[in-house]
C-alpha positions as CSV (number, residue, x, y, z in Angstrom):
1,X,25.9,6.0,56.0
2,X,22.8,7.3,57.5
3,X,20.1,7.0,55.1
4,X,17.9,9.8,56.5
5,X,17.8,12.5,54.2
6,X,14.0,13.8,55.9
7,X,13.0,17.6,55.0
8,X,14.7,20.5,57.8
9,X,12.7,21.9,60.1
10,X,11.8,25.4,60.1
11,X,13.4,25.7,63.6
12,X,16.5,23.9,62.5
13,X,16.9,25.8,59.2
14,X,16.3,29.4,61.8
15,X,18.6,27.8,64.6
16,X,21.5,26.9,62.4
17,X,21.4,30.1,60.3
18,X,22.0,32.5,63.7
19,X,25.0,30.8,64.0
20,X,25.6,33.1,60.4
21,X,24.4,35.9,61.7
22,X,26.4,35.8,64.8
23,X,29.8,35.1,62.7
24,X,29.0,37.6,60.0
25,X,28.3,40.6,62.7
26,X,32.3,39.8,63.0
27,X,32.9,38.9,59.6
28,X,31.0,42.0,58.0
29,X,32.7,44.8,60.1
30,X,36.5,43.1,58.6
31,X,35.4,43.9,55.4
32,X,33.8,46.9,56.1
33,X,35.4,48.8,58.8
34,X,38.9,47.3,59.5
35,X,41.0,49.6,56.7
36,X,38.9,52.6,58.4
37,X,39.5,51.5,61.7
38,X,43.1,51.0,61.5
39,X,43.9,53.9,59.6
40,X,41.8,56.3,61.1
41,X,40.9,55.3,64.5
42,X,43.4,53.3,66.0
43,X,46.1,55.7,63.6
44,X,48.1,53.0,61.9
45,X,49.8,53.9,59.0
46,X,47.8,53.1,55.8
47,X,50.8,50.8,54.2
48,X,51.4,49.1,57.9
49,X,47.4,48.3,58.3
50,X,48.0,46.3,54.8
51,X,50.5,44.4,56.0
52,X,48.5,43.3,58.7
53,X,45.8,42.6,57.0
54,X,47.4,40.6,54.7
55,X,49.7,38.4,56.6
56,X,47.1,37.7,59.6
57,X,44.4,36.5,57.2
58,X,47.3,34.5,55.5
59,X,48.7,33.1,58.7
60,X,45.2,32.7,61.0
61,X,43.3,31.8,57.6
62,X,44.3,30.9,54.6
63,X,47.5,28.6,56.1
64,X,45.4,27.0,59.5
65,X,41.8,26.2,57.5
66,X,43.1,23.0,55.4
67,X,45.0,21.7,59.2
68,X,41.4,22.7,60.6
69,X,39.1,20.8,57.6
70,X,41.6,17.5,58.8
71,X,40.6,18.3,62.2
72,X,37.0,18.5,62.1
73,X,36.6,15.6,59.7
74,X,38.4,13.2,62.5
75,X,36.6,14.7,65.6
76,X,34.1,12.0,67.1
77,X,32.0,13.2,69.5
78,X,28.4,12.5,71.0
79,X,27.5,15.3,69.6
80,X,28.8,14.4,65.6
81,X,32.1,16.1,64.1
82,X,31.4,19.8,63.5
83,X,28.4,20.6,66.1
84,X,31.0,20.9,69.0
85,X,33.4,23.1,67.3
86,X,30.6,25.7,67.6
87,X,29.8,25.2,71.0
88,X,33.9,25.2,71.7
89,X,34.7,28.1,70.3
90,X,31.7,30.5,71.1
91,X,33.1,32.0,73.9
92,X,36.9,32.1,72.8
93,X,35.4,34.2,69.3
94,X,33.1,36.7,71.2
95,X,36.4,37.5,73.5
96,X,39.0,37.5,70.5
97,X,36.0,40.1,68.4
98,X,36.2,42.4,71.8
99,X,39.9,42.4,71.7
100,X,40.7,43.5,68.0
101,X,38.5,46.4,68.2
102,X,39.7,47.9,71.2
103,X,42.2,50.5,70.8
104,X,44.8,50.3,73.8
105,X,47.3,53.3,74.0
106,X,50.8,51.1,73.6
107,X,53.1,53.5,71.5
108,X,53.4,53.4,67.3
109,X,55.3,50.0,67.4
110,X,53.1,48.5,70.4
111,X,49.8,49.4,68.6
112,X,51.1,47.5,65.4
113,X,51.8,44.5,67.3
114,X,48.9,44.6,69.3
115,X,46.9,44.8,65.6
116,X,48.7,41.9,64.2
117,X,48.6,39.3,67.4
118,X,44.5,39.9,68.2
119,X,43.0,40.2,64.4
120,X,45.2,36.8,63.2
121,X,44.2,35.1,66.5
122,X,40.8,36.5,66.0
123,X,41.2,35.1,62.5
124,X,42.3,31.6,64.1
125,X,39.4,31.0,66.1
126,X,36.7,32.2,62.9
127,X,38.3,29.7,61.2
128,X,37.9,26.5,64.2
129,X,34.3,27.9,64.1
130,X,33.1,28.8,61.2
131,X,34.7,25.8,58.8
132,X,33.0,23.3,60.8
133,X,29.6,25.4,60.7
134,X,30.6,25.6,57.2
135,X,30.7,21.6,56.4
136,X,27.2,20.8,59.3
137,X,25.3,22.3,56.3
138,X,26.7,19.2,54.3
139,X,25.5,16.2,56.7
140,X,22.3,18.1,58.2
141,X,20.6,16.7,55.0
142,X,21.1,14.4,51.7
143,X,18.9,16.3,49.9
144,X,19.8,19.5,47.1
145,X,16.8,21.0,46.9
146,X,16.3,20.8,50.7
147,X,20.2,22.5,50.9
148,X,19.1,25.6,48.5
149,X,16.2,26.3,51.1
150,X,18.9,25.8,54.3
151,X,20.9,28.3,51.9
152,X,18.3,30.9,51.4
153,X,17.5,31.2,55.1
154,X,21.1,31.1,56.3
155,X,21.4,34.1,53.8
156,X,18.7,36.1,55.0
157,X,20.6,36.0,58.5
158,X,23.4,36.8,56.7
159,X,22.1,39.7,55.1
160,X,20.4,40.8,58.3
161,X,23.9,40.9,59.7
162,X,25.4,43.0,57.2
163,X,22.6,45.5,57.4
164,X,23.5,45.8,61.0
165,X,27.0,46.8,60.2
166,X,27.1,48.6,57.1
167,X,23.9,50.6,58.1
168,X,23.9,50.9,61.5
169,X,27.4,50.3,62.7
170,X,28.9,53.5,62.6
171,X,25.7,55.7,63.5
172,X,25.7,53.2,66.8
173,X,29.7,54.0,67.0
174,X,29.1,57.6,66.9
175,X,26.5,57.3,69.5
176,X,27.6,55.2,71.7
177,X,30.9,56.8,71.8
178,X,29.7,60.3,72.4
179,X,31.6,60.8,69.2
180,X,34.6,58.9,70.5
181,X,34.7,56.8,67.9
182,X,37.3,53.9,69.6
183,X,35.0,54.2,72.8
184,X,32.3,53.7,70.4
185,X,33.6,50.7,68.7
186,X,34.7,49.1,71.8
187,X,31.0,49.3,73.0
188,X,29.4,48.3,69.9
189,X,31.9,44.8,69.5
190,X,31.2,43.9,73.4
191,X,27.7,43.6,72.8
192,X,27.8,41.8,69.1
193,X,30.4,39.3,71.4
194,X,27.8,38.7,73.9
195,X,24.9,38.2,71.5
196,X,27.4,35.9,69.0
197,X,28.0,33.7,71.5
198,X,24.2,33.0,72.9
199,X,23.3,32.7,68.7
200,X,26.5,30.4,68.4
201,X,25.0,28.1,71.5
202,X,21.1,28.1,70.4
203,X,22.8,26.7,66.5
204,X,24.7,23.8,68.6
205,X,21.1,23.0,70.1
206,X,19.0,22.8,67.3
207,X,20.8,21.3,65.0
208,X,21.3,17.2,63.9
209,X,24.0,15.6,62.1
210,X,22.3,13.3,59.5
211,X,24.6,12.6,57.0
212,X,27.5,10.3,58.8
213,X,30.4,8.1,57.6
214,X,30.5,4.3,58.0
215,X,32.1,3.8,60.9
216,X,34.7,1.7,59.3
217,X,35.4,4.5,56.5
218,X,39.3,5.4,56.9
219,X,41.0,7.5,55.5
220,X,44.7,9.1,55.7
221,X,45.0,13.1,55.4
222,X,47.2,12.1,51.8
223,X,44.4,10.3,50.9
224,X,42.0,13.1,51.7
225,X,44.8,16.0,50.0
226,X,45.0,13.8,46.9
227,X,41.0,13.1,46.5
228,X,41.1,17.0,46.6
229,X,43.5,17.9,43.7
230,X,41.2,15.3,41.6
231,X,38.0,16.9,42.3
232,X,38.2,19.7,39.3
233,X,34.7,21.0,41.2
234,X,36.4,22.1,44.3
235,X,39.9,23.5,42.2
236,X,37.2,25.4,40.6
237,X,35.3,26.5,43.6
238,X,38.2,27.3,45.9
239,X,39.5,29.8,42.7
240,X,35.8,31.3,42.7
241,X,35.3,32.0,46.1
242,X,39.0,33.9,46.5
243,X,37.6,36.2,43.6
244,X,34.6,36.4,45.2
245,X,35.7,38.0,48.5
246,X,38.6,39.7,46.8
247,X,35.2,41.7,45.1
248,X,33.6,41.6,48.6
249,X,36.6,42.9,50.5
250,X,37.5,45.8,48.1
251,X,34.6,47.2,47.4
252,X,33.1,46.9,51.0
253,X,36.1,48.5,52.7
254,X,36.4,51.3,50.1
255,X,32.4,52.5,50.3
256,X,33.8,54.8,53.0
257,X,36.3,56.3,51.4
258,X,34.2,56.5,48.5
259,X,31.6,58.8,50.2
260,X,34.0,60.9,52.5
261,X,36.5,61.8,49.3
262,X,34.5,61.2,46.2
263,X,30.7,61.8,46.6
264,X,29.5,65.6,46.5
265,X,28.1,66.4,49.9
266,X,26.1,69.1,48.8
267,X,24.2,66.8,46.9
268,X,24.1,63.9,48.8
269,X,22.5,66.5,51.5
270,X,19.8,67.5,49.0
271,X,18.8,63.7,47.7
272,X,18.2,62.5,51.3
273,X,16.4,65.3,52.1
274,X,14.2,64.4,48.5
275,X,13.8,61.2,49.6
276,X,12.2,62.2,52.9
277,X,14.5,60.9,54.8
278,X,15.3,63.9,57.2
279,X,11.6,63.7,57.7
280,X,11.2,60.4,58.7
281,X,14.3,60.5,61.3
282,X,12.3,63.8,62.5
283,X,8.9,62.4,62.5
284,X,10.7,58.7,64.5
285,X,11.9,61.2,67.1
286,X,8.8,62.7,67.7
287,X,7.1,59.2,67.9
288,X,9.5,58.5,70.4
289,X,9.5,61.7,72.8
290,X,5.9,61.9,72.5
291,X,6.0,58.4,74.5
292,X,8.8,59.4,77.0
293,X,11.7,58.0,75.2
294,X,15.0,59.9,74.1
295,X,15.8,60.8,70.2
296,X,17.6,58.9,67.9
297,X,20.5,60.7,67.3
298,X,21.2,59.5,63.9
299,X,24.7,61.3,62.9
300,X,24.2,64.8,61.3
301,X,26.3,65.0,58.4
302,X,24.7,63.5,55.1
303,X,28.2,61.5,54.4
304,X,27.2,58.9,57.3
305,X,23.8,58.6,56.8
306,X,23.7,58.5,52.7
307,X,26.8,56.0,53.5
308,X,23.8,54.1,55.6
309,X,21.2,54.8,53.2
310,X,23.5,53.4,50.1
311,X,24.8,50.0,52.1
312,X,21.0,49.8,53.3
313,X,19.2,49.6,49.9
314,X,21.8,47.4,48.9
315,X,21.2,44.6,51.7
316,X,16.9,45.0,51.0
317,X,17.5,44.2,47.7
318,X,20.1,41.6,48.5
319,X,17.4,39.7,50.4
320,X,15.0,39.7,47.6
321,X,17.6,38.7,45.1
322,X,18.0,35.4,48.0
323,X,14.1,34.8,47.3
324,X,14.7,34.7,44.0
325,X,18.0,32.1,44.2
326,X,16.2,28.4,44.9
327,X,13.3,28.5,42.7
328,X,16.0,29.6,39.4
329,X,18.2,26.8,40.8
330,X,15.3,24.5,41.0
331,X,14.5,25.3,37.9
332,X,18.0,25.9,35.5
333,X,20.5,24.6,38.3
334,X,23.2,26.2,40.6
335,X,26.3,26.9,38.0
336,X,23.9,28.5,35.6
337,X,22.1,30.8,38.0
338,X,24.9,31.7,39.8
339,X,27.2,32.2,36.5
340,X,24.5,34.7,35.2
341,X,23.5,36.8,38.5
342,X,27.1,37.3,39.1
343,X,27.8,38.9,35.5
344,X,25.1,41.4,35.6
345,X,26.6,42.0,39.6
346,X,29.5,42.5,38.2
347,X,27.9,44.7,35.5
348,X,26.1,47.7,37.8
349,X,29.7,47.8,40.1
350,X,31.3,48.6,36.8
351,X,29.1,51.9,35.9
352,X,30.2,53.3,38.9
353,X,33.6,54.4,37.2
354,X,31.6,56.7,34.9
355,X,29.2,58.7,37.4
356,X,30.0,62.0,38.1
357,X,29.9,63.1,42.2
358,X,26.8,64.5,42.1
359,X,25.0,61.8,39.9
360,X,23.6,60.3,43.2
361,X,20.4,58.8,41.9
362,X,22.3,56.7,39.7
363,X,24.9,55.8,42.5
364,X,21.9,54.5,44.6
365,X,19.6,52.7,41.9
366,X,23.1,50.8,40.5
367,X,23.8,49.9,44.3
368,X,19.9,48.2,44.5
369,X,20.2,46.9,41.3
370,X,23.9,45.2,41.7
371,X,22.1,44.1,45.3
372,X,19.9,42.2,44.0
373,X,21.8,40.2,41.4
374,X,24.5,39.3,43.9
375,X,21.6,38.6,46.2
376,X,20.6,35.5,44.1
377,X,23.9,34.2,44.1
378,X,25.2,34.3,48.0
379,X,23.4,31.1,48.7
380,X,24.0,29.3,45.5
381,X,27.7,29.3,46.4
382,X,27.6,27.0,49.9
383,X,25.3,24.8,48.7
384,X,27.6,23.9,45.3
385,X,30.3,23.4,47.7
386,X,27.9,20.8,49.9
387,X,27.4,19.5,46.2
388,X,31.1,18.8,45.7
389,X,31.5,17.0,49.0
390,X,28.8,14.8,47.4
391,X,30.3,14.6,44.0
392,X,33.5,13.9,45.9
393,X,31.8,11.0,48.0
394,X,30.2,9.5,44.6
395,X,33.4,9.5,42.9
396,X,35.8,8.3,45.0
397,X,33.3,6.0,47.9
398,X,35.1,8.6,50.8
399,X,33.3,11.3,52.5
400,X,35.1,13.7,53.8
401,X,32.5,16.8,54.0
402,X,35.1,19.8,56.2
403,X,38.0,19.3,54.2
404,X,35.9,19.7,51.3
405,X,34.5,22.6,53.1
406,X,38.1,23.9,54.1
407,X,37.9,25.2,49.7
408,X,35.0,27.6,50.8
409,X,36.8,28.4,54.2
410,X,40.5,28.9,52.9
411,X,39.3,31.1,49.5
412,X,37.2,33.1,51.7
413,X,40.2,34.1,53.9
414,X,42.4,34.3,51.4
415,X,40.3,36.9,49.5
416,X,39.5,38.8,52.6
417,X,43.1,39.1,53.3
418,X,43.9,40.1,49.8
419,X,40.6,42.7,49.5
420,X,40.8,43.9,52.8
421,X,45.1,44.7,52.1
422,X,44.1,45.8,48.7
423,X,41.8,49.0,50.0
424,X,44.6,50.1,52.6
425,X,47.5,49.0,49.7
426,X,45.3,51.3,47.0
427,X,45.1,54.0,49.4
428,X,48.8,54.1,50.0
429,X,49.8,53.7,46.1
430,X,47.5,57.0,45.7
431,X,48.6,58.7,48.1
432,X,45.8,58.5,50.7
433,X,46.7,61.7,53.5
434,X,45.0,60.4,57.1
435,X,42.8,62.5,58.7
436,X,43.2,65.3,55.6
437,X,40.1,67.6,54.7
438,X,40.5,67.1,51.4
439,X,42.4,64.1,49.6
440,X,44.6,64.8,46.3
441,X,43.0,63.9,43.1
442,X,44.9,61.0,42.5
443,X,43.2,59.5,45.7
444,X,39.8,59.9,44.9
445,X,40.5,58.5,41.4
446,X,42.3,55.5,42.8
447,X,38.8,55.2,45.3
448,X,36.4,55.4,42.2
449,X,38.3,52.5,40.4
450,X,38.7,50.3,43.5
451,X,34.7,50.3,44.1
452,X,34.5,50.1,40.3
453,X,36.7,48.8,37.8
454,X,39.1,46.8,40.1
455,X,36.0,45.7,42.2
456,X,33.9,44.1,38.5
457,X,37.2,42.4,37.2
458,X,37.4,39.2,39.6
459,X,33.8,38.7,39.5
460,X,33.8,38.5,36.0
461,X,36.9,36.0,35.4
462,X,34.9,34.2,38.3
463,X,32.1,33.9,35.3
464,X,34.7,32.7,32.7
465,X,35.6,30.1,34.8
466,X,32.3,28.9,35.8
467,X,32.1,27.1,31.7
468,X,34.7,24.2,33.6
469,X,32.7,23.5,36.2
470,X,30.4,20.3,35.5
471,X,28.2,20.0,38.2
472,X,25.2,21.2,36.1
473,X,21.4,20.6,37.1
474,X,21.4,17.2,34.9
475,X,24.7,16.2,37.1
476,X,23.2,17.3,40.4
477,X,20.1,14.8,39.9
478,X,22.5,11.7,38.9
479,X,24.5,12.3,42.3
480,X,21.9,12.7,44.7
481,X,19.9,9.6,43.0
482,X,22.8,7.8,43.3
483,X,24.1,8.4,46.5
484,X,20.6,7.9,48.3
485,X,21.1,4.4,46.4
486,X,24.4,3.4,47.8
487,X,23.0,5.0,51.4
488,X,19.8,3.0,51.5
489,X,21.8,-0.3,50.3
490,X,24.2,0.9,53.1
């Protein structure tokens, strides 16, 4: 093993966490936008768009990442293991992300298969890029404390991304389109392919593999599968991280629905207004024409901007709950922290089942206030799965850091395939009418419960769970003593 375990560099910590950002401007619009887009701009049929959901996260994810994990953990390269699966597959992702959000005109049956072959191919090549970006945050450094800090800044990208898209995403669409929202979407996913790939590229230059196997470590793929089912850390994990993004999935993709069905627009109108936001769109434009430029057109009606405003405050607060994640694990360790921020997450998507349409004061301080409290936990969960490749490597003398990672990979798609088929799924078993004025009752109770109730119940088995998993702070200091030991002896 390579005993060099030396402190990140803040350009290595910013270089490798664009290669988030980059993914998650892909990643974010799935969860957020693919249920709307397929239902109600590329006019699939609500029960059809779950099926594809579904079955091409299944197929490109959930059933490729574990063959992928076994493929990045025997590549040998110049340039380490997982750094060249970046490089390799920047291009390939930004053209695949063009692809699934274009809206070609090839009849009811051609559309569908069209849908099914670019989103699981598109799924396919997030999953040769993003499991082996996934597992360089496990050799880039021996060190815990130095992985919660990698964490925190990956997380701000992260977050940064999904501001993008759950803010700005459809005001851009709107705009860019000329209210064409397909044109619009087209345009918008060109550009995020174009900047992807150049952030993808700058994270394969400025990052080092520093953690790497004896050379005469071997190690055959039963071997690897059965150190797996061993490691009660990663059983645990992988379960987390599908209830995770099952959370993450549902909720994200039914926030539209939620404010085009449930929210009371009369309302809405009046609190941004309150708020001074009218203003300060008003006062940016003059700001801008007074110089020579054109206005932001910022879309009129108050469902896309307090749909913008809600995601927005959400994401702030996110980041500051991801300042507030590595000093609490420093201090009480990664399963508590994360454990405890997830419950009172889980808590403030929970009230939303018992606010009335016009309570939106209480809709936007629960949304900043859930925000921050899942804030402090997105980094916490990558760096305890780097610290089950270690615990793996301690117990059983093997590293093998992107099968390991595969756990984090697989749950993730799994979840997203089961969220994101959930909203469209929900929306069909309530009786969801596309492109109606006004949906039935039954559908904008079914919304409230999906963003609610149905939303807070995985993330609080997630904390049930969490009592089983033993990599406490105590645990966490025995590993990484010990390892360095066998490293420097090495």
């Amino acid at each position: 093993m390579d005993t060099s375990t030396q402190k990140l560099s803040v350009v290595e910590k910013v270089g490798y966490s664009l290669g988030d950002l980059a993914a998650n401007l892909i990643f974010q619009t799935f969860i957020t936008f693919l249920a709307y887009f397929y239902t109600d701009v590329f006019k699939i049929p609500a029960g059809t768009a779950s099926t594809i959901i579904f079955w091409g996260g299944i197929i490109g994810g959930v059933l490729f990442n574990p063959i992928m994990g076994l493929i990045a953990d025997r590549t040998n390269t110049r340039w380490g293991k997982f750094r060249p699966w970046i490089l390799w597959t920047a291009v390939p992702f930004g053209v695949m992300s063009l692809l699934a959000f274009t809206t070609p005109d090839l009849g009811e049956q051609g559309k569908v298969y069209y849908a099914m072959i670019t989103y699981t191919l598109l799924v396919i090549i997030y999953a040769a890029n993003n499991l082996p970006y996934a597992a360089l945050s496990g050799v880039l450094t021996g060190s815990m404390s130095d992985r919660n800090s990698l964490s925190s800044y990956r997380f701000v990208a992260v977050m940064v991304a999904q501001f993008v898209i759950q803010v700005l995403l459809l005001p851009l669409v709107l705009m860019v389109g000329d209210g064409d929202q397909a044109i619009g979407f087209q345009k918008v996913m060109k550009f995020f392919a174009i900047v992807g790939t150049i952030f993808f590229i700058i994270t394969f230059l400025t990052t080092k593999e520093r953690i790497v196997p004896k050379p005469e470590q071997k190690s055959t793929v039963r071997e690897d599968l059965t150190d797996l089912m061993r490691n009660k850390p990663w059983v645990l994990t992988l379960v987390v991280t599908v209830l995770v993004f099952i959370t993450l999935a549902l909720k994200g993709g039914t926030y539209i629905f939620y404010f085009q069905n449930y929210v009371d627009e009369a309302a809405l109108a009046s609190f941004l207004d309150g708020i001074g936001f009218n203003a300060f769109i008003g006062g940016l434009n003059s700001v801008l024409t007074g110089i020579g430029l054109g206005e932001f057109h910022w879309p009129d009606d108050p469902v896309a901007s307090g749909f913008g405003m809600f995601n927005g405050g959400g994401i702030i607060f996110m980041i500051v709950g991801i300042g507030f994640s590595k000093p609490l694990a420093d201090r009480f360790g990664k399963r508590n922290v994360f454990g405890a921020a997830l419950f009172v997450s889980a808590l403030f998507l929970a009230v939303f089942a018992i606010y009335p349409p016009d309570a939106i004061g209480l809709i936007f301080v629960s949304q900043i206030l859930h925000g921050f409290s899942y804030g402090i936990t997105i980094p916490l969960l990558w760096a305890m799965i780097a610290d089950v490749a270690d615990y793996s490597e301690w117990k059983n003398n093997r590293r093998a850091t992107a099968i390991i990672f595969s756990a984090m990979i697989l749950g993730l798609k799994f979840g997203l395939a089961v969220g994101g088929a959930l909203v469209a799924k929900l929306l069909d078993i309530y009786g969801y009418v596309r492109g109606a004025a006004e949906q039935p009752a039954e559908v904008v109770t079914g919304v409230k419960l999906a963003i609610s109730v149905y939303a807070a119940i995985p993330f609080l088995i997630c904390c049930v769970l969490l009592f089983w998993y033993e990599i406490n702070k105590e645990m966490e200091s025995r590993i990484e003593s010990e390892l360095g030991q066998r490293r420097a002896a090495g």
